[in-house]
KESEDREN-496460 format. One record per residue (C-alpha): residue in one letter; x negated, y, z negated. Coordinates in steps of 0.05 Angstrom, whole numbers, plus 32768, in hexadecimal, padded with zeros to 4 digits. Layout:
<nodes>
AXYZ/...
</nodes>
This chain:
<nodes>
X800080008000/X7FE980458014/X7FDB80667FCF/X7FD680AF7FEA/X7FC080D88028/X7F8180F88047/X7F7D81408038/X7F3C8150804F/X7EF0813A8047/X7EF880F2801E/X7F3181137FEE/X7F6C80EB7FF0/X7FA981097FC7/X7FDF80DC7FA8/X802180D77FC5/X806180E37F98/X80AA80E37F99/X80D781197F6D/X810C80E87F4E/X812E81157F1E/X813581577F12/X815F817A7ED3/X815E81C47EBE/X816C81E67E89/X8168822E7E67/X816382567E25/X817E829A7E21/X814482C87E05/X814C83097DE1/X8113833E7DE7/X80F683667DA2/X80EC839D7DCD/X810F83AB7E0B/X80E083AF7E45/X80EA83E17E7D/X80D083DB7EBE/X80DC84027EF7/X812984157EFB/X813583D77EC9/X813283D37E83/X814183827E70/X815883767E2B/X816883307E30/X815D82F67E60/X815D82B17E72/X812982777E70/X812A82417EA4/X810D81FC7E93/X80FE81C37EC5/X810181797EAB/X80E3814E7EE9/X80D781047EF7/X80AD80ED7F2F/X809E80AE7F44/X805C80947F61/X804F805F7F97/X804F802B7F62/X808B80367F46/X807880617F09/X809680927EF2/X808680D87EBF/X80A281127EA3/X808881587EB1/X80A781A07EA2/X80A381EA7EB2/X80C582307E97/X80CC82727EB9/X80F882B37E9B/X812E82BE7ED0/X812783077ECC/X815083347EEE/X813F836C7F14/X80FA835B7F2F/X8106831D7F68/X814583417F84/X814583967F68/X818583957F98/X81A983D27F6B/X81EF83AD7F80/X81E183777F5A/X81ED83747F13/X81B483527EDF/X81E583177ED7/X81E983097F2D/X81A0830A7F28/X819A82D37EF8/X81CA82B77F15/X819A82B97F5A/X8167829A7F37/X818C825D7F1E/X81A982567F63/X816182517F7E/X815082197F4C/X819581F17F62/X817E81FA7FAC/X813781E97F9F/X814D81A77F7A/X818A818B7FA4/X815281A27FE4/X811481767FC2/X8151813E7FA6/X816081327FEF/X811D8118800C/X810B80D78002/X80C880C88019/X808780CE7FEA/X805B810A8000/X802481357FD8/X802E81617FA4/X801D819F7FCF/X8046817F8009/X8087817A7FDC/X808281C37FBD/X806E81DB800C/X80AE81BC8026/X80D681CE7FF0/X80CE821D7FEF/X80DD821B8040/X811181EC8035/X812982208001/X8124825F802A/X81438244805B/X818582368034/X81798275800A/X816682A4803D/X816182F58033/X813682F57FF5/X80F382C97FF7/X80DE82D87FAD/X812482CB7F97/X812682887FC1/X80DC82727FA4/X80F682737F61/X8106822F7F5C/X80DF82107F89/X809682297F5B/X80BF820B7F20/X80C981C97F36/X808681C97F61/X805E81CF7F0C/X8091819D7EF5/X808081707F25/X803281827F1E/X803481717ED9/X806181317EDB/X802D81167F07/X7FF2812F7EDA/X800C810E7EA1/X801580CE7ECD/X7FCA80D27EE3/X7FB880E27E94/X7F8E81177EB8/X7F9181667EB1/X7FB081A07EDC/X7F6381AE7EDF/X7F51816E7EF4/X7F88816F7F25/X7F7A81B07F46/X7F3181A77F4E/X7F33815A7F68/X7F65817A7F9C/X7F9B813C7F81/X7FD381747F92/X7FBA81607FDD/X7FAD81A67FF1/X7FA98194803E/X7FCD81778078/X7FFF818C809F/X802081BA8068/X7FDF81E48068/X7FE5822C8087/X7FBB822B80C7/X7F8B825E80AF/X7F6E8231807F/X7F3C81F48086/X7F5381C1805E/X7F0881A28050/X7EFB81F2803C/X7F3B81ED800E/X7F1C81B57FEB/X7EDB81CD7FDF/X7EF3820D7FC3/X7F2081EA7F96/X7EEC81B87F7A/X7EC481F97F6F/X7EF682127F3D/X7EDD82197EF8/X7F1C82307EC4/X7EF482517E81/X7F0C82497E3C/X7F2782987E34/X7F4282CE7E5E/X7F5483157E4D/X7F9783297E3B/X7FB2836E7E61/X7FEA83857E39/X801E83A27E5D/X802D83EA7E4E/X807583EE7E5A/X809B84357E71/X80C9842C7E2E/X809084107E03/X807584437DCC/X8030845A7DD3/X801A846E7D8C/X804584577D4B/X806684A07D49/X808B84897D86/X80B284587D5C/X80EE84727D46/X811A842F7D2E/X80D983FD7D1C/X80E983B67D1F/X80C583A77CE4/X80BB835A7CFF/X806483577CF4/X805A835D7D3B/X804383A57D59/X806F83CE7D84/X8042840B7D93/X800784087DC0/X7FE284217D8C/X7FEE83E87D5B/X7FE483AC7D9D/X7FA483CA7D9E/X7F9683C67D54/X7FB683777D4D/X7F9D83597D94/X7F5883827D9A/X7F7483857DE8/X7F4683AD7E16/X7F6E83A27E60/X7FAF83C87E61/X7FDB83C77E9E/X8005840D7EA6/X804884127EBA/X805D84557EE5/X80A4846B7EF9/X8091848E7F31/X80A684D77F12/X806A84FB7F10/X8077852C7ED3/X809784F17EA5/X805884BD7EBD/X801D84FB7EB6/X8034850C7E6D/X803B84BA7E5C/X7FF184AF7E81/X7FDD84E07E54/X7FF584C77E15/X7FE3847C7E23/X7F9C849E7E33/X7F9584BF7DF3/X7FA084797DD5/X7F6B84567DFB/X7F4084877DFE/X7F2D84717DB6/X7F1484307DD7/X7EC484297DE4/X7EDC840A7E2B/X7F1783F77E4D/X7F3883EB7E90/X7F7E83F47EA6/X7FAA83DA7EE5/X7FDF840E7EF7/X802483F27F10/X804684167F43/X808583E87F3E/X80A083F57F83/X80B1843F7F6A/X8091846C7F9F/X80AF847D7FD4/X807284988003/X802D84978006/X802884D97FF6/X804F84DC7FB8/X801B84AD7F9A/X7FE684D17FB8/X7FFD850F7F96/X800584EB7F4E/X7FBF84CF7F53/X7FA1851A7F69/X7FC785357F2A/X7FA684FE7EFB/X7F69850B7F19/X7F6B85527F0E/X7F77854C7EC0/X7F3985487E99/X7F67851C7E66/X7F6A84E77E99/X7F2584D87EAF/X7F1184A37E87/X7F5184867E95/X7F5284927EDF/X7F0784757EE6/X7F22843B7EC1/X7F5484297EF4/X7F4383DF7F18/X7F8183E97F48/X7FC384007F59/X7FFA83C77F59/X803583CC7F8A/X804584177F8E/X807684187FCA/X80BB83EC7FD2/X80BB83AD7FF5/X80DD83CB8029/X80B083F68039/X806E83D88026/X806083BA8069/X806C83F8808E/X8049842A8061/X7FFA8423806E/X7FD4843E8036/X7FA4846E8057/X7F778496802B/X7F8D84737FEC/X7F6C842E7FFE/X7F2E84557FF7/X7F3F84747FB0/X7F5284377F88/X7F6683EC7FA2/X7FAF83DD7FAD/X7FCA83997F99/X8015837C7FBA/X804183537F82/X808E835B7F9B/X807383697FE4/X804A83207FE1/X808982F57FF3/X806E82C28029/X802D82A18048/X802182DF8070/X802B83128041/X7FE4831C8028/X7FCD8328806B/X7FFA83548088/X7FEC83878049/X7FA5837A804E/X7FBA839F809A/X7FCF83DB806E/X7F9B83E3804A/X7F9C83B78003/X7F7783857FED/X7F91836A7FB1/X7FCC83337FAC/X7FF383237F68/X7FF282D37F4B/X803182C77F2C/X804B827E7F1F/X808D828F7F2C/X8070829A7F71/X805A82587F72/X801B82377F59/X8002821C7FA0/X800C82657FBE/X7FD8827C7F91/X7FA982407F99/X7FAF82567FE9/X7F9E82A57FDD/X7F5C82937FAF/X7F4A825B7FF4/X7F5382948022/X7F3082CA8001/X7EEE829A7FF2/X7EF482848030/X7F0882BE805E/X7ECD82E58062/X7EEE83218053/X7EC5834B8015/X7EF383687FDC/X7F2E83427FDD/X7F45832C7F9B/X7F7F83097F75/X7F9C831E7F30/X7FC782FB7F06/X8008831E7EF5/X803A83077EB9/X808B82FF7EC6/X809383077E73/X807882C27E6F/X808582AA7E31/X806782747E02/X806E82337E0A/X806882147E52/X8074825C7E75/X802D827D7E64/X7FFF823F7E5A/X800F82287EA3/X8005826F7EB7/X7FC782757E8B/X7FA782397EA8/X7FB6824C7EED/X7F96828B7EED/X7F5A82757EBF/X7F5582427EF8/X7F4E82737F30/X7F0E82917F07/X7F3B82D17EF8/X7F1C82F27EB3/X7F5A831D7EA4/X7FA6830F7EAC/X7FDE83437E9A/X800683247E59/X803B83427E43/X807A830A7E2F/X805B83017DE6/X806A834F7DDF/X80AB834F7DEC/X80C3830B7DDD/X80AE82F77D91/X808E82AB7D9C/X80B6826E7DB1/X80FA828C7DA6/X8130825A7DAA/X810B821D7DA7/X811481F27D60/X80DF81EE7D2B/X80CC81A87D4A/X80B481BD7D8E/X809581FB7D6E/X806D81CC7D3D/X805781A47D7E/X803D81DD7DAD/X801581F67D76/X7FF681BF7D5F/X7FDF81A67DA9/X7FCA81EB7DB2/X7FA582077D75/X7F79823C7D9F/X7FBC82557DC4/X7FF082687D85/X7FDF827F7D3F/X801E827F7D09/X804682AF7D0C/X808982BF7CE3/X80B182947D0A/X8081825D7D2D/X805082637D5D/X803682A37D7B/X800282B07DB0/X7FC782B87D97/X7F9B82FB7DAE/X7F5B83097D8D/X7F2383397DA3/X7F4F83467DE1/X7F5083007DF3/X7F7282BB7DFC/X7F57827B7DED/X7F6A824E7E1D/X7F3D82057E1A/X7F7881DF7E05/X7F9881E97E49/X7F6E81BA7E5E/X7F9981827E39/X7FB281497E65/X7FED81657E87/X7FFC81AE7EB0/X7FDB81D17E78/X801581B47E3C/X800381817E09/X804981897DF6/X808B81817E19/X80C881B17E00/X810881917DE1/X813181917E12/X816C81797DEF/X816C81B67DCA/X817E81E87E0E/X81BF81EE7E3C/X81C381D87E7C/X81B182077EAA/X81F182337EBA/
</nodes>
């Protein structure tokens, strides 16, 4: 019996069949509402995947992923209420699962998740992040049901190329003997830095706080700084210049205090023209309150709409700062199209789907093209499953910072029992520390230590209690 298929060079990946697949959510309440953009959320939503697959042999394992379903950021459609964007997302995990439950025949990892997001799209069409929602969720289920059937790591899996990055499923562009030496190359560490998330409702200094939640954890940037020792910050901006210049310069004053830091600045789709951000960054740059802050800027993040992104070329800002797309990186062409414009960043996000960002670090090692880079953005992911497959993904792809921001707004695991809690923190010890409640993440010195990711598994030595959530609605 064929046990698995070429892939490239002597690599042969394992073949698999998705047998079963059963979601489930847990409604999550933020401590601090978190506004982005034009949306402040309050409350939302966590998916959870429960999948079986099925080798060649016969057996059979259990694997499992979480995502927030967070409204207003896959679809910012103003028609649509928060609740018909959840509602989106949970559609996208139905499709993606009745799509996958339909084929039959064994296939790679990468091959199954590959045909499974077009198979997606193409029932879902008109939104592509909304669409690849599902389809990333079940695509880390399925990776970690079949690590934990190997006994072997998400790290072992990656870097032996067992996912079967290769074949026909691979994008032309990329060599699949290439893809497999670049992957084998990978070398995850045992910390990253945390960038907290400055959000455009979050106070900067404790004055700010007006009602304080009293609940041990900090609220004001001010007091993250003084409990998580953070050094990366990543700015939100509302793209009115008055209301952003006077909140730059408070958040400056704050860091300032800092022997060194560096910031990311987050245009969240709220400029309208080139020039408006051209104007905002001549106005920081022309207040003496700002330059440590402006030199301290490693790039811009998705300044402009999606719908207007790929017609709005960047000019004389590429050569100012460098310009990263999140919202605007919605397919296998995206990245290339904005490189076009002028950026070269592009945002990893597993709700984007973990073999998309395995594909952007193969193409910018091997595409000859200086100054690309990838970053790894958060989608409030919070603890449990959520941010250590994220963590290990992005630790993976040799990135040394990632933006974190779900343990600041969401207080640990909220709504799972004492049991699970117990379990995640004991197979993770470097990860959590104890707070009031259970386990929090753990931030120290600015950082988070991550070595127990490395645990048999996608980056989990514990499952969650499933038993314990609702179906999903």
């Amino acid at each position: 019996m064929s046990m698995g298929r070429s892939i490239g060079g002597s690599v042969t990946a394992p073949r698999i069949r998705i047998v079963e697949i059963d979601a489930f959510e847990r409604e999550m309440n933020l401590r601090l509402p978190f506004r982005f953009g034009v949306a402040t959320l309050e409350k939302a939503p966590q998916a959870f995947l429960r999948v079986r697959i099925e080798d060649e042999e016969g057996k059979t394992a259990i694997g499992a992923a979480a995502e927030m379903m967070v409204p207003k950021w896959f679809d910012k459609n103003p028609a649509l209420t928060p609740a018909q964007n959840v509602d989106q997302l949970r559609g996208s995990i139905r499709a993606a699962a009745a799509a996958l439950l339909e084929e039959s025949a064994p296939t790679t990892l990468f091959a199954a998740a590959r045909l499974n997001e077009m198979e997606t799209a193409r029932r879902l069409p008109g939104n592509p992040l909304a669409a690849g929602f599902g389809p990333s969720l079940i695509a880390r289920a399925a990776l970690d049901a079949y690590c934990r059937l190997a006994g072997i790591s998400f790290f072992d899996a990656v870097r032996g190329n067992l996912v079967g990055i290769g074949g026909q499923m691979l994008p032309g562009d990329i060599n699949a003997d290439a893809a497999s030496a670049v992957l084998a190359g990978l070398r995850p560490a045992d910390s990253i830095a945390a960038r907290h998330t400055i959000g455009l409702l979050d106070p900067i200094t404790e004055g700010d706080i007006v009602d304080p939640l009293s609940d041990g954890l900090p609220e004001s940037l001010e007091a993250v700084i003084a409990r998580y020792g953070n050094r990366w910050f990543k700015i939100k901006l509302s793209g009115a210049a008055d209301a952003d210049l006077d909140r730059l310069a408070r958040i400056a004053a704050v860091l300032d205090r800092l022997p060194d830091y560096r910031v990311t600045v987050d245009g969240n789709e709220q400029f309208a023209a080139a020039e408006q951000l051209a104007d905002l960054l001549a106005q920081i740059a022309a207040m003496p309150r700002l330059a440590r802050l402006r030199a301290a800027i490693a790039f811009v993040e998705q300044p402009f709409s999606r719908a207007i992104t790929m017609q709005t070329p960047l000019g004389d800002l590429a050569a100012q700062l460098p310009f990263l797309i999140d919202e605007s990186d919605d397919g296998d062409e995206a990245f290339a199209d904005a490189r076009e414009l002028g950026y070269t960043g592009v945002s990893s996000k597993t709700c984007k789907g973990i073999y998309r960002s395995l594909l952007k670090a193969i193409r910018i090692r091997t595409g000859g093209m200086p100054g690309l880079f990838l970053s790894g953005e958060d989608l409030t992911c919070q603890a449990g499953l959520a941010v250590q497959q994220d963590l290990a993904l992005v630790s993976l792809l040799g990135l040394s910072h990632v933006e974190r921001n779900g343990h600041h707004y969401v207080a640990g695991m909220q709504g799972a029992p004492q049991g699970e809690k117990a379990r995640f923190a004991a197979a993770h010890p470097d990860l959590y520390e104890q707070g009031r409640d259970g386990p929090l993440l753990s931030i120290r010195n600015g950082r988070i230590a991550i070595a127990s990711l490395g645990a048999v598994g996608y980056a989990s030595g514990a499952l969650p209690d499933f038993g314990s959530m609702k179906p999903l609605s």
